[in-house]
N, CA, C and O atoms as a DFTB+ gen file, in Angstrom:
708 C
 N C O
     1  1       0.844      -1.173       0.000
     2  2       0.000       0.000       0.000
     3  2       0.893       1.242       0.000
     4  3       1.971       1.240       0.593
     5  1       0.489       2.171      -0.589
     6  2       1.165       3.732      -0.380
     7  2       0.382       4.588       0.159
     8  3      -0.836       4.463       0.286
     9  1       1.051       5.499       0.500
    10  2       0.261       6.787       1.604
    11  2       0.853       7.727       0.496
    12  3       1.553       7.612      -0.510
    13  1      -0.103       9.203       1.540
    14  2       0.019      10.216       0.021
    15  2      -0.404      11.144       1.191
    16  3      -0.751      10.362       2.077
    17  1      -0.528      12.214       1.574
    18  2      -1.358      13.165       1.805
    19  2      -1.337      14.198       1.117
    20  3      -0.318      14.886       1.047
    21  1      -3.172      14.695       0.073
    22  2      -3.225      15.828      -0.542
    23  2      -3.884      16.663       0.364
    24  3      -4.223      16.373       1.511
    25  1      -4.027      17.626      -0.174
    26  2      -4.813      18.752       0.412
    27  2      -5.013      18.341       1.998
    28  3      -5.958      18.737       2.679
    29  1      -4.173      17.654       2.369
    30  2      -4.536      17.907       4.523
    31  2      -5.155      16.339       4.368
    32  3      -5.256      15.770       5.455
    33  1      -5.511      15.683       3.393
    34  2      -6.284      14.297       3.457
    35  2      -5.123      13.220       2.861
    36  3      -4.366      13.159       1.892
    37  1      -5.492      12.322       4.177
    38  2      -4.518      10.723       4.108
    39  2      -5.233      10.065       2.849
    40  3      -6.433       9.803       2.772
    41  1      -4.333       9.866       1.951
    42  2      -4.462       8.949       1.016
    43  2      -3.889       7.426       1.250
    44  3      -2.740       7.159       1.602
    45  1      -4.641       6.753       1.055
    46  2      -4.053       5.142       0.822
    47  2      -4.524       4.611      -0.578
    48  3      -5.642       4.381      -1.038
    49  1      -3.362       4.513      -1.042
    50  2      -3.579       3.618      -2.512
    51  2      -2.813       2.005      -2.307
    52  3      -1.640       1.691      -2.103
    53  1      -4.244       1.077      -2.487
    54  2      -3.651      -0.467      -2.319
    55  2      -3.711      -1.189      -4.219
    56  3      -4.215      -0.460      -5.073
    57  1      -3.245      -2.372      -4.569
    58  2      -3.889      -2.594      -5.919
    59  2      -4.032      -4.253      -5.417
    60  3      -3.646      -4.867      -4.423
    61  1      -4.647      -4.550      -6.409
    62  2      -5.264      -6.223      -6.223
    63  2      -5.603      -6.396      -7.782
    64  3      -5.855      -5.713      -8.774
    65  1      -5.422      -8.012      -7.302
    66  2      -6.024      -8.420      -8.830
    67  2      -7.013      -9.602      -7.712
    68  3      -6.861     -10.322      -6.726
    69  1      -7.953      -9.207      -8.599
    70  2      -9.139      -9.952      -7.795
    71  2     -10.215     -10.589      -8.716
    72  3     -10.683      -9.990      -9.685
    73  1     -10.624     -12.022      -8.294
    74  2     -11.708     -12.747      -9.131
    75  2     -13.056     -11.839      -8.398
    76  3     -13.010     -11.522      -7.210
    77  1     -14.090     -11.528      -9.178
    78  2     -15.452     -10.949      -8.487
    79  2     -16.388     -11.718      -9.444
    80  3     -16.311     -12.105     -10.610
    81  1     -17.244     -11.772      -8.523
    82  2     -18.430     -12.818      -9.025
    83  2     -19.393     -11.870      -9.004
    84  3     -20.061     -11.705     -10.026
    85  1     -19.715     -10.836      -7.485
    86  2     -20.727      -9.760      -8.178
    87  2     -20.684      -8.673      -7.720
    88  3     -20.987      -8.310      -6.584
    89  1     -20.310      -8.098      -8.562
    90  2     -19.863      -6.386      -8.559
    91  2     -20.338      -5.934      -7.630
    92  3     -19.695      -5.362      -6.750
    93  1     -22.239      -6.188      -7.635
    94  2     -22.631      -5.071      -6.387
    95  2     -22.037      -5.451      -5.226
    96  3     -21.168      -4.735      -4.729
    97  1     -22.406      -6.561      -4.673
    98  2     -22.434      -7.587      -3.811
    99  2     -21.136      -7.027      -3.411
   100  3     -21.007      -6.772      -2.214
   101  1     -19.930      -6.737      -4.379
   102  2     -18.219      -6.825      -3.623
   103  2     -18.567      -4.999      -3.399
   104  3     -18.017      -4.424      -2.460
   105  1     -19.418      -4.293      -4.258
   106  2     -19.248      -2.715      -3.591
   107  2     -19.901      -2.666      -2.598
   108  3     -19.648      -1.801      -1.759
   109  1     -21.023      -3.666      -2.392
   110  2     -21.665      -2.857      -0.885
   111  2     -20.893      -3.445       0.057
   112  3     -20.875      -2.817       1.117
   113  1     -20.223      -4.479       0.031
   114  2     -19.349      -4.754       0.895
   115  2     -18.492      -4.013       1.338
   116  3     -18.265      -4.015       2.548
   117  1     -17.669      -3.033       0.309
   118  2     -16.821      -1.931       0.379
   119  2     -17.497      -0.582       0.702
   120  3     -16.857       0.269       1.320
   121  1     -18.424      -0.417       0.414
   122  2     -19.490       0.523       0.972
   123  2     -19.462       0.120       2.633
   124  3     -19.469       1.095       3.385
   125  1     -19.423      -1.534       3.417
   126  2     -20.233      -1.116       4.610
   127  2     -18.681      -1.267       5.376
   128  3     -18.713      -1.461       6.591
   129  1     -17.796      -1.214       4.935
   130  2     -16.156      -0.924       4.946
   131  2     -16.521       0.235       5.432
   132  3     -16.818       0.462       6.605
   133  1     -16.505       1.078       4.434
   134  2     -16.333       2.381       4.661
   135  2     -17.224       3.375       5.699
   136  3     -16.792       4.196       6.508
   137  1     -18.931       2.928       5.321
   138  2     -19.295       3.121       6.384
   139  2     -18.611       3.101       8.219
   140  3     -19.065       3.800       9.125
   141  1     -17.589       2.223       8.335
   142  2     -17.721       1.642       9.782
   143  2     -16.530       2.875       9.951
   144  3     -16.544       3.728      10.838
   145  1     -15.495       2.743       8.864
   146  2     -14.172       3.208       8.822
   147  2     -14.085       4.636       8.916
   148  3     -14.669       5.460       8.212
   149  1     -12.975       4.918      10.238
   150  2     -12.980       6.350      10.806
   151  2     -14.400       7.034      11.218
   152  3     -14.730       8.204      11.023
   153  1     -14.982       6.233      11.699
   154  2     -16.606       6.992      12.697
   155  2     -17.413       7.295      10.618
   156  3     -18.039       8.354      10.639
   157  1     -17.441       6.912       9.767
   158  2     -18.240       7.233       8.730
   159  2     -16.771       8.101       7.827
   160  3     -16.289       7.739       6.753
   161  1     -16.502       8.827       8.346
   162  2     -15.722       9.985       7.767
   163  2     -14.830       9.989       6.831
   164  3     -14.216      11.009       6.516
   165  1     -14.563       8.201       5.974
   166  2     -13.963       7.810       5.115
   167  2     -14.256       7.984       3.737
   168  3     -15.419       8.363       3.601
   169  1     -13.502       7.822       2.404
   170  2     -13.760       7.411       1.210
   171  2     -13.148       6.166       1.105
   172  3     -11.983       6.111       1.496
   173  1     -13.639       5.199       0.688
   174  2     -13.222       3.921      -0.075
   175  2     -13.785       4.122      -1.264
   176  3     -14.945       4.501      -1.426
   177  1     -12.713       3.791      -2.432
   178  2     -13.233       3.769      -3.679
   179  2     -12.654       2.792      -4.631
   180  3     -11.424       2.777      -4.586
   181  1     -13.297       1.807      -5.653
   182  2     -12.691       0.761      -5.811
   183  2     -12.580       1.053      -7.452
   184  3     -13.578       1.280      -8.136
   185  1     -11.032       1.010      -8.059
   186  2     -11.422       2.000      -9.558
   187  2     -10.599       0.662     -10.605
   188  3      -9.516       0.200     -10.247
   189  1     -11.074       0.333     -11.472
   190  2     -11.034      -0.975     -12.721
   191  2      -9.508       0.071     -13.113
   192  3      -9.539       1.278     -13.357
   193  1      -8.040      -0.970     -13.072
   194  2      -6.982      -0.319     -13.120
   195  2      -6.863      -0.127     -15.018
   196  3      -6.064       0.588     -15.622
   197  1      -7.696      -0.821     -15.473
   198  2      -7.413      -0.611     -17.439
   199  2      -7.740       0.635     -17.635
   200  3      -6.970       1.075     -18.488
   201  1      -8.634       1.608     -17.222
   202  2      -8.282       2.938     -17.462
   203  2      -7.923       3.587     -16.775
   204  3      -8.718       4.247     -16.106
   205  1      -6.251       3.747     -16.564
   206  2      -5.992       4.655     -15.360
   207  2      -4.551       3.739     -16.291
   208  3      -4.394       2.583     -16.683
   209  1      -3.721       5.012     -16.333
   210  2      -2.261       5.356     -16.918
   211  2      -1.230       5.813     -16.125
   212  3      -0.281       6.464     -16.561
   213  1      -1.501       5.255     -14.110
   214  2      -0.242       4.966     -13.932
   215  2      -0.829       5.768     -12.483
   216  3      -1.983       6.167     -12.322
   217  1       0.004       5.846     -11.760
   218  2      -0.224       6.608     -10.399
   219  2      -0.098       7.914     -10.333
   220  3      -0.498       8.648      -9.429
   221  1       0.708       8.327     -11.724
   222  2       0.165      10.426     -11.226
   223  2      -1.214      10.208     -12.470
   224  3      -1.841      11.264     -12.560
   225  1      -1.611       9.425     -13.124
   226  2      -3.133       9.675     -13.458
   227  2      -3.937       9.756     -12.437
   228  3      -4.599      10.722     -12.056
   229  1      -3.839       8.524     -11.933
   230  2      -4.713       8.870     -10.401
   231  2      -4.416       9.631      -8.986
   232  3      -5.228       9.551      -8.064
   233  1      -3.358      10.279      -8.887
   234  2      -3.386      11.132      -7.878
   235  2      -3.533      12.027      -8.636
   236  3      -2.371      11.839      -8.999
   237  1      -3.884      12.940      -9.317
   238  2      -4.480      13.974     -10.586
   239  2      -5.435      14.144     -10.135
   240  3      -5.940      15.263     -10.041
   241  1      -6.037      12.922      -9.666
   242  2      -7.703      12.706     -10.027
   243  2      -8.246      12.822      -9.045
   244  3      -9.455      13.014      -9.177
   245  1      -7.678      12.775      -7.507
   246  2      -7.410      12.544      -6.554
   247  2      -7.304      13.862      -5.990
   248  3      -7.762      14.105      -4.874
   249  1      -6.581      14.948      -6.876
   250  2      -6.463      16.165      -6.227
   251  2      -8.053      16.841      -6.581
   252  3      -9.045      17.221      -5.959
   253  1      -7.520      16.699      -8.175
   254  2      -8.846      17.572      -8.539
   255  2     -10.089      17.123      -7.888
   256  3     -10.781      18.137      -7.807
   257  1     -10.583      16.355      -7.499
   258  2     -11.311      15.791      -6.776
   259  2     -11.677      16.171      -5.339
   260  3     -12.803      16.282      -4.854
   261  1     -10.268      16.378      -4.660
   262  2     -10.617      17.287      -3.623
   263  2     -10.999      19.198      -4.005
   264  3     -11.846      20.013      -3.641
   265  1      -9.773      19.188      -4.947
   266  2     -10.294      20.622      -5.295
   267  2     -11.497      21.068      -5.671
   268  3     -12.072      21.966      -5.056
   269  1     -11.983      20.486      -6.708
   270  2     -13.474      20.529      -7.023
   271  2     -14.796      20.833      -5.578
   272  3     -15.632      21.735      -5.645
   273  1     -14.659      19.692      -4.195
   274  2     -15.112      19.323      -3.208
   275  2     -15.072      20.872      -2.562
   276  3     -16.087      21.448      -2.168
   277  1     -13.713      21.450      -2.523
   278  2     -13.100      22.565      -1.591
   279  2     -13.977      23.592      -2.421
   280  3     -14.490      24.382      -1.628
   281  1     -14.280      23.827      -3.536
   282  2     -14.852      24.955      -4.498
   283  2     -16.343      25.001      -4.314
   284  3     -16.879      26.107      -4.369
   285  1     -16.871      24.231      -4.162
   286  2     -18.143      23.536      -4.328
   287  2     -18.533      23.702      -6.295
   288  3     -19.376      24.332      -6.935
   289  1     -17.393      22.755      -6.665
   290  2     -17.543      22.724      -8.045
   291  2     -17.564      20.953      -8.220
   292  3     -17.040      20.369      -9.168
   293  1     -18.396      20.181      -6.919
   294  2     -18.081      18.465      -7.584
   295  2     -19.252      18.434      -8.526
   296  3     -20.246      19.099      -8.820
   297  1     -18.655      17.371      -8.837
   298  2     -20.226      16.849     -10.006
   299  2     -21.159      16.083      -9.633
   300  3     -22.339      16.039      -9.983
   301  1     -20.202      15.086      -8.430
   302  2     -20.799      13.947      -7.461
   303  2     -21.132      14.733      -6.182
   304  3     -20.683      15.859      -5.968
   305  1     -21.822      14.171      -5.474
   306  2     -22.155      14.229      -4.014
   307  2     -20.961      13.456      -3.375
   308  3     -20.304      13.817      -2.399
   309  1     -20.794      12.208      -4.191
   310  2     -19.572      11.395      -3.060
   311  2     -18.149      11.433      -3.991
   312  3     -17.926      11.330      -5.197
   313  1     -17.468      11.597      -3.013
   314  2     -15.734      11.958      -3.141
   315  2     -15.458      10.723      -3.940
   316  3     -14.974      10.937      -5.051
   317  1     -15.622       9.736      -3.675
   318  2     -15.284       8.901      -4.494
   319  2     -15.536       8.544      -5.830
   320  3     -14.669       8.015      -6.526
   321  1     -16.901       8.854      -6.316
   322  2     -17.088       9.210      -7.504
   323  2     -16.848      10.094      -8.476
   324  3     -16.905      10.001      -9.703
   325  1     -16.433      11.395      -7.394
   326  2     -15.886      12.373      -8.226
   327  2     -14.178      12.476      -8.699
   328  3     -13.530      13.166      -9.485
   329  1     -13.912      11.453      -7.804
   330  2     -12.690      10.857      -8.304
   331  2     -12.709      10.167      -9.734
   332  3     -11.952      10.382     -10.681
   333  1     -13.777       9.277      -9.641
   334  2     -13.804       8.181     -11.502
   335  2     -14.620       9.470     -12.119
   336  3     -14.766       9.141     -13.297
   337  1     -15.235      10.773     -11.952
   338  2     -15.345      11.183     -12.757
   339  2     -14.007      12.069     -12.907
   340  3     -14.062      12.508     -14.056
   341  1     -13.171      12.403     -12.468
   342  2     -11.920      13.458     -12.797
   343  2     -10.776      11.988     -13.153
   344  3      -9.613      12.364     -13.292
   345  1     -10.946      10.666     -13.284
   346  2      -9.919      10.348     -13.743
   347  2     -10.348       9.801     -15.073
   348  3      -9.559       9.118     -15.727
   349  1     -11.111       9.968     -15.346
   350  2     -12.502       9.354     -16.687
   351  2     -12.553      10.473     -17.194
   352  3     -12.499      10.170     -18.386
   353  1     -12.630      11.726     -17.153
   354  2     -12.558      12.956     -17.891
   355  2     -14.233      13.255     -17.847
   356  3     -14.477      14.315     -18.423
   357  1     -14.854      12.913     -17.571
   358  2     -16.350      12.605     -17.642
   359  2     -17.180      13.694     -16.946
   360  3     -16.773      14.223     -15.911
   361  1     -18.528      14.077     -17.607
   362  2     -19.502      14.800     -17.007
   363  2     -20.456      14.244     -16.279
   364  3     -20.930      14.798     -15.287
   365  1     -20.872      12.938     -16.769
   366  2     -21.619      12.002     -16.285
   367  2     -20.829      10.890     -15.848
   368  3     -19.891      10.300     -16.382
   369  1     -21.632      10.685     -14.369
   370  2     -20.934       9.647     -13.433
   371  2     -21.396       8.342     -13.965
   372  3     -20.621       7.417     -13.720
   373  1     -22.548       8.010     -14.683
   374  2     -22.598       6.685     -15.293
   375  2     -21.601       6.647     -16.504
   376  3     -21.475       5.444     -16.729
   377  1     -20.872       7.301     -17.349
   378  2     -20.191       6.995     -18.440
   379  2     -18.856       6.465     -17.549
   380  3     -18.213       5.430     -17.726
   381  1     -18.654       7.507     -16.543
   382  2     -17.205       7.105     -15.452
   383  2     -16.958       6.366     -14.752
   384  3     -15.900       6.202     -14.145
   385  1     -18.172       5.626     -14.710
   386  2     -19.034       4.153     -14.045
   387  2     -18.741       2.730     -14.776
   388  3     -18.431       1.626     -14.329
   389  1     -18.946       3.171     -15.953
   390  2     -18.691       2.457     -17.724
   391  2     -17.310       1.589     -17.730
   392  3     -16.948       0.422     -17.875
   393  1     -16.678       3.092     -17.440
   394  2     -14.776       2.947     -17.778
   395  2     -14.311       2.851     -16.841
   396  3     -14.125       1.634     -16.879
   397  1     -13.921       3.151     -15.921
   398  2     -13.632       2.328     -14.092
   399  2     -14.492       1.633     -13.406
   400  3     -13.985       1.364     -12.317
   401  1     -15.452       1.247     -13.497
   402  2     -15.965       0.604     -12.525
   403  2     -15.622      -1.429     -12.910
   404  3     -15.267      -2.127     -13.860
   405  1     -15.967      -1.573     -11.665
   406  2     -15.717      -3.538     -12.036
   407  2     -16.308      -3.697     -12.375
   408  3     -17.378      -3.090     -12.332
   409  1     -15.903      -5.112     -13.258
   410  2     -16.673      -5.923     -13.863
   411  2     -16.609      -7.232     -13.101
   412  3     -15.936      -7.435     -12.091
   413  1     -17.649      -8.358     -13.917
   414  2     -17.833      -9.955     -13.313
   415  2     -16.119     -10.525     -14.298
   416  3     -15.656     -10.467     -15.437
   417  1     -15.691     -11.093     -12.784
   418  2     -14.425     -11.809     -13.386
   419  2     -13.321     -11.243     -12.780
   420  3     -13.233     -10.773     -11.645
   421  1     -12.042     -11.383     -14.111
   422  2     -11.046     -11.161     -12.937
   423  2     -10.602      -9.582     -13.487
   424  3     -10.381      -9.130     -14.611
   425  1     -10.587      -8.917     -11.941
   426  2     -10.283      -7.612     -12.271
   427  2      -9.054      -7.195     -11.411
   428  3      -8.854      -7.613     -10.270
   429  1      -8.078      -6.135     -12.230
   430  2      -6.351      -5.448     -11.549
   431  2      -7.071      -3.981     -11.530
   432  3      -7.229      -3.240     -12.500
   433  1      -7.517      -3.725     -10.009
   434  2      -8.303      -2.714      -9.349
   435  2      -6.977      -1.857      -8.692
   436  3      -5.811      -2.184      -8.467
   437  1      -7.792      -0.521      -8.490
   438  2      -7.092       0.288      -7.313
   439  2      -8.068       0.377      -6.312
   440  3      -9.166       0.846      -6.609
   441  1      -7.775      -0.099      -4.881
   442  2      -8.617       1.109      -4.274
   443  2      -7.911       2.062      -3.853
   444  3      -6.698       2.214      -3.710
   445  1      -8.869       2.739      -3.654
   446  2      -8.445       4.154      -2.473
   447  2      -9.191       4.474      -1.384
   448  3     -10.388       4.252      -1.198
   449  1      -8.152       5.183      -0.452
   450  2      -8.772       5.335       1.031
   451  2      -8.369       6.585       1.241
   452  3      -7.197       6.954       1.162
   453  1      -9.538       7.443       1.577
   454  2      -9.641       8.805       1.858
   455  2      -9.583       8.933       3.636
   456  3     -10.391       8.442       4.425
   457  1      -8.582       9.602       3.895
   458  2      -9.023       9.837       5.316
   459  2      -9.608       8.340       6.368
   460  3     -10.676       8.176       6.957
   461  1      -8.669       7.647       6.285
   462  2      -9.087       6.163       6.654
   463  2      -8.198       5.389       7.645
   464  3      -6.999       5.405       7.365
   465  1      -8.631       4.587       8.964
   466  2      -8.417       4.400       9.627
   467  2      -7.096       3.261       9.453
   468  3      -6.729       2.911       8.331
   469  1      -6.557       2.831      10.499
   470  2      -5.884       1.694      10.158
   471  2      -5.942       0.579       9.963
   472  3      -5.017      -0.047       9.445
   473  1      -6.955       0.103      10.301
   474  2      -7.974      -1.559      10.158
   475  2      -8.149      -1.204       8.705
   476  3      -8.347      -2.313       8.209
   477  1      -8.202      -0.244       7.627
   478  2      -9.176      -0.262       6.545
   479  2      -8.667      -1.621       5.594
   480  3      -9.322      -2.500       5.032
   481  1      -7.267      -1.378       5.684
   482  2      -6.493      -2.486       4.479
   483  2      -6.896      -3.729       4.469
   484  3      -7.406      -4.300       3.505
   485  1      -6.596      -4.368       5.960
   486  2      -6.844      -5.431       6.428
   487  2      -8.552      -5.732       6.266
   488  3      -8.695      -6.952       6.187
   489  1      -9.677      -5.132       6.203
   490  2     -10.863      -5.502       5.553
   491  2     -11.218      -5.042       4.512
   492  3     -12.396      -5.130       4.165
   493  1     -10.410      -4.518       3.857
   494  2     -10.403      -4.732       2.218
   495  2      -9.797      -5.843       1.479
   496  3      -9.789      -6.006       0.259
   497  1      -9.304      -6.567       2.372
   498  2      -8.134      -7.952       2.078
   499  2      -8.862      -8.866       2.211
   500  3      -8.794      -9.860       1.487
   501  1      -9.793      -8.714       3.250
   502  2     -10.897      -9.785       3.411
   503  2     -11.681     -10.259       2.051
   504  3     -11.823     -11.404       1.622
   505  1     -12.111      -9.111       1.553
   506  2     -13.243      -8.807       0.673
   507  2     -12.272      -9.313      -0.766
   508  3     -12.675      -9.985      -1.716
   509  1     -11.288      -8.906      -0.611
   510  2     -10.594      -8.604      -2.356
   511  2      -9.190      -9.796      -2.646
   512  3      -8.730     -10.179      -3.721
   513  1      -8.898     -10.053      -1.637
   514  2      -7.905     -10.864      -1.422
   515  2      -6.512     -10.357      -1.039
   516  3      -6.381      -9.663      -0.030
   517  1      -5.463     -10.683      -1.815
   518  2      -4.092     -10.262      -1.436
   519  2      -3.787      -9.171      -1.932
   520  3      -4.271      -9.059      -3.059
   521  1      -3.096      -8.152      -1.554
   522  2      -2.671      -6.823      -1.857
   523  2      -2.171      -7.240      -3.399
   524  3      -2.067      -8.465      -3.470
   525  1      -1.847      -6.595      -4.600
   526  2      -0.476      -6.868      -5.509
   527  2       0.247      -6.030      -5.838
   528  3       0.206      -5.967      -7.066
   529  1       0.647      -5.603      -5.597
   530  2       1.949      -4.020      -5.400
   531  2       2.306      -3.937      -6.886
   532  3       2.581      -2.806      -7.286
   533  1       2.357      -5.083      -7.902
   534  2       2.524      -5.308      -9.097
   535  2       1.729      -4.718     -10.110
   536  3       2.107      -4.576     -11.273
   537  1       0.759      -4.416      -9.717
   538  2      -0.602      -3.683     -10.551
   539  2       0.230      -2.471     -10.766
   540  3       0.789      -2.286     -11.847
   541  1       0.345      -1.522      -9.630
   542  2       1.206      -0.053      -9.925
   543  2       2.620      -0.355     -11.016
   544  3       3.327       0.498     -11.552
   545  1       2.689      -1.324     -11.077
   546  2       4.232      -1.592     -11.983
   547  2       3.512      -1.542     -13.367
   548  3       3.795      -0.617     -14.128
   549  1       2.456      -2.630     -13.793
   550  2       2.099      -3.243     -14.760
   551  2       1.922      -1.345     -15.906
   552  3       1.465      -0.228     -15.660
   553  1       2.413      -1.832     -16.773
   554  2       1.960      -0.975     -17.876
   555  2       0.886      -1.055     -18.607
   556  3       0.969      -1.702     -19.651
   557  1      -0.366      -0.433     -18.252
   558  2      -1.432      -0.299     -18.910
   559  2      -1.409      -0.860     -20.545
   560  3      -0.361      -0.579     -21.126
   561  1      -2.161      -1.416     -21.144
   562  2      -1.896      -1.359     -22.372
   563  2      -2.310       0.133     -23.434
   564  3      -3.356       0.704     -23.741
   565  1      -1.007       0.305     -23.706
   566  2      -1.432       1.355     -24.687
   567  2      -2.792       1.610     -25.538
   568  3      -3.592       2.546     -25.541
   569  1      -2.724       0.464     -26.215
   570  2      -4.272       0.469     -27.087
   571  2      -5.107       0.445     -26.317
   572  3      -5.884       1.358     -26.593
   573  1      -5.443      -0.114     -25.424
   574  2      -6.351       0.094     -24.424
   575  2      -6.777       1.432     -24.257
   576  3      -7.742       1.908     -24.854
   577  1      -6.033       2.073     -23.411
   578  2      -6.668       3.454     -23.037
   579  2      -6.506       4.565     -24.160
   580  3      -6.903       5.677     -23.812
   581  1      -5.956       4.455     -25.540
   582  2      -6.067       4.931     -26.961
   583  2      -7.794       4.473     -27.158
   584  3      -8.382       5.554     -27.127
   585  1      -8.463       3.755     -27.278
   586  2      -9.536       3.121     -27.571
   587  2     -10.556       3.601     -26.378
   588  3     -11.491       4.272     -26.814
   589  1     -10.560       3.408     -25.078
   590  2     -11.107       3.743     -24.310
   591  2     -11.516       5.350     -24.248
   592  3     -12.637       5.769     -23.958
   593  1     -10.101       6.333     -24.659
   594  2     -10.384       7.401     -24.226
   595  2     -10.187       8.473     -25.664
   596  3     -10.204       9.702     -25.735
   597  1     -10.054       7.718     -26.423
   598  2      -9.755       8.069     -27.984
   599  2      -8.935       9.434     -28.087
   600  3      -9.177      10.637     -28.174
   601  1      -7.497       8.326     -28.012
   602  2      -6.541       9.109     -27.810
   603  2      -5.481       9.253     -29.264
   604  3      -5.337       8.057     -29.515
   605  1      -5.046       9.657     -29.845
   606  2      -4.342       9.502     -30.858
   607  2      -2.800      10.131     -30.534
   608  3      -2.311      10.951     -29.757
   609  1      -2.310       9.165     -31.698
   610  2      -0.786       8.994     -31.727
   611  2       0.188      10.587     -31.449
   612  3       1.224      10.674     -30.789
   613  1      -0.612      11.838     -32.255
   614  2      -0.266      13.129     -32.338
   615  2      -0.060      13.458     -30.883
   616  3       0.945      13.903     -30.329
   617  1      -1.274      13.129     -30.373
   618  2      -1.918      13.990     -28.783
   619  2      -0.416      12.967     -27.467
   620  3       0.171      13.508     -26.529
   621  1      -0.251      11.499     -27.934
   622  2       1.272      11.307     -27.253
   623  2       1.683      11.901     -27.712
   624  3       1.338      13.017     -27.323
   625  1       2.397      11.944     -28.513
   626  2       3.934      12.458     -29.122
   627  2       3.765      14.125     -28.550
   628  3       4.808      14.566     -28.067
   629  1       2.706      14.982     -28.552
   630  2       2.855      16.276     -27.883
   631  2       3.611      15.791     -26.413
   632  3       4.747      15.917     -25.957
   633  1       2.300      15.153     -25.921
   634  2       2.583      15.251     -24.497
   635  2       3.848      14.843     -23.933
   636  3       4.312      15.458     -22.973
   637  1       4.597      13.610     -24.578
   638  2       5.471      13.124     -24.526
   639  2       4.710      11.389     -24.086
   640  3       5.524      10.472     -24.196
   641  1       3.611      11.074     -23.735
   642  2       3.468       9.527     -23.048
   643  2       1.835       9.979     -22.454
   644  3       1.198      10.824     -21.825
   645  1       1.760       8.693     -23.201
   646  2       0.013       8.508     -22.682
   647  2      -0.327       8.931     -20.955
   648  3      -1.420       9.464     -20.767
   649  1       0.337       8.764     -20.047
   650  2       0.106       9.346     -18.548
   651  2      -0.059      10.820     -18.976
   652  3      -0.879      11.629     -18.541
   653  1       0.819      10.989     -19.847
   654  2       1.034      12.639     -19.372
   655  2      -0.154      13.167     -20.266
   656  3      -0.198      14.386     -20.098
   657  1      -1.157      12.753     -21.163
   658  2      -2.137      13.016     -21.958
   659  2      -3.488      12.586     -20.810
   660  3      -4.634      12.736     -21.234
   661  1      -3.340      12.206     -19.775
   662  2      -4.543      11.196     -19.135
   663  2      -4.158      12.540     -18.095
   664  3      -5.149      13.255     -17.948
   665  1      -3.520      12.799     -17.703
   666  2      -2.564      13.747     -16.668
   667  2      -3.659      15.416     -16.816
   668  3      -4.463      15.883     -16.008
   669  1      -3.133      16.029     -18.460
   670  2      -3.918      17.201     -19.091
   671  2      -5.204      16.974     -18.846
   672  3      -5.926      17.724     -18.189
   673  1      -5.547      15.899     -19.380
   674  2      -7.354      15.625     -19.992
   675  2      -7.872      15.747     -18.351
   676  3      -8.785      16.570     -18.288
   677  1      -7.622      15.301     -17.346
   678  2      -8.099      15.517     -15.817
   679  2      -7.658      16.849     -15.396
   680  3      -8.205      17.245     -14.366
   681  1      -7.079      17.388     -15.762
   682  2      -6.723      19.007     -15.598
   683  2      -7.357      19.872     -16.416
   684  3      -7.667      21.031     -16.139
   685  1      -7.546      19.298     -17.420
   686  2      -8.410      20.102     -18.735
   687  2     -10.438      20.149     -18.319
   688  3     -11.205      21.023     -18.724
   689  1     -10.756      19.148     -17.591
   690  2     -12.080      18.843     -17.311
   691  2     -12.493      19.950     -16.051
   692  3     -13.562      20.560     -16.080
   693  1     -11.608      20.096     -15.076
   694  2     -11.653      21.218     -14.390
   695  2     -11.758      22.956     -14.683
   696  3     -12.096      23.869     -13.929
   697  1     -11.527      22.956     -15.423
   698  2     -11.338      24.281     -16.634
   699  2     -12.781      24.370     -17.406
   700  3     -13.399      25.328     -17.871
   701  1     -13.045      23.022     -17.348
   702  2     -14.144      23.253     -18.490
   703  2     -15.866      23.204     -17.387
   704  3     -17.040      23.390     -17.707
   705  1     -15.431      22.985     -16.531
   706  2     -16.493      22.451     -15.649
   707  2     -17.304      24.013     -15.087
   708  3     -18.262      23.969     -14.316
């Protein structure tokens, strides 16, 4: 797991590769996680790692997310969603739902823990299985998030690397919001 603190808030980023049989079933589980975790006052958020281009995509997403919260400019009511919508580029939380959220089978997830106690890991381990520290290594597939987020060859070569195009586009959605 890694720690982070943005804006004054403890971040925990864990990754897993996990078999799920049923999506809801494994979020309300993570829902009554979070509920218990830090007196209510937590985010748990569980984000499908195929769209997401590396760990400053998602701490990007992570800020703006709080920033948005601090402005009263979210799109979501819950922090955690307004996270898959600032790392999804998205106006609508069902399209950001679409492209991060789990699926049935086997899924290389992030979660995240907002402001979260120390028990949180250990019953997210329950639920998801073994940590894999390997997920943050794994290199997204290029075509993948080219296809997902219809990215073209020009828009790398500016940026220099697909993170750093996933990086703008979550910085660019704030601007436009």
């Amino acid at each position: 797991m890694k720690e982070y603190q943005i804006l004054g808030n403890k971040i925990q980023m864990a990754s897993f590769i996990t078999e799920i049989n049923d999506p809801n079933k494994t979020i309300n589980m993570i829902q009554d996680v979070s509920s218990r975790c830090n007196n209510g006052n937590c985010t748990i958020q569980i984000i499908n790692a195929q769209g997401i281009a590396g760990e400053k995509h998602l701490l990007q997403a992570i800020y703006q997310a709080l920033k948005a919260f601090d402005r009263g400019e979210n799109i979501s009511k819950d922090l955690g969603l307004e996270i898959c919508v600032r790392a999804s580029f998205q106006r609508q939380i069902s399209r950001a739902l679409q492209i991060l959220g789990i699926k049935k089978g086997e899924n290389s997830v992030y979660v995240l823990v907002i402001n979260g106690d120390n028990q949180v890991l250990s019953q997210i381990m329950e639920i998801l299985g073994k940590n894999h520290e390997e997920v943050f290594e794994v290199d997204t597939n290029i075509n993948t998030l080219k296809n997902i987020y219809k990215v073209n060859d020009k828009e790398i070569a500016a940026a220099g690397n697909i993170e750093r195009v996933m990086i703008e586009r979550t910085a660019l959605l704030s601007l436009e919001i």
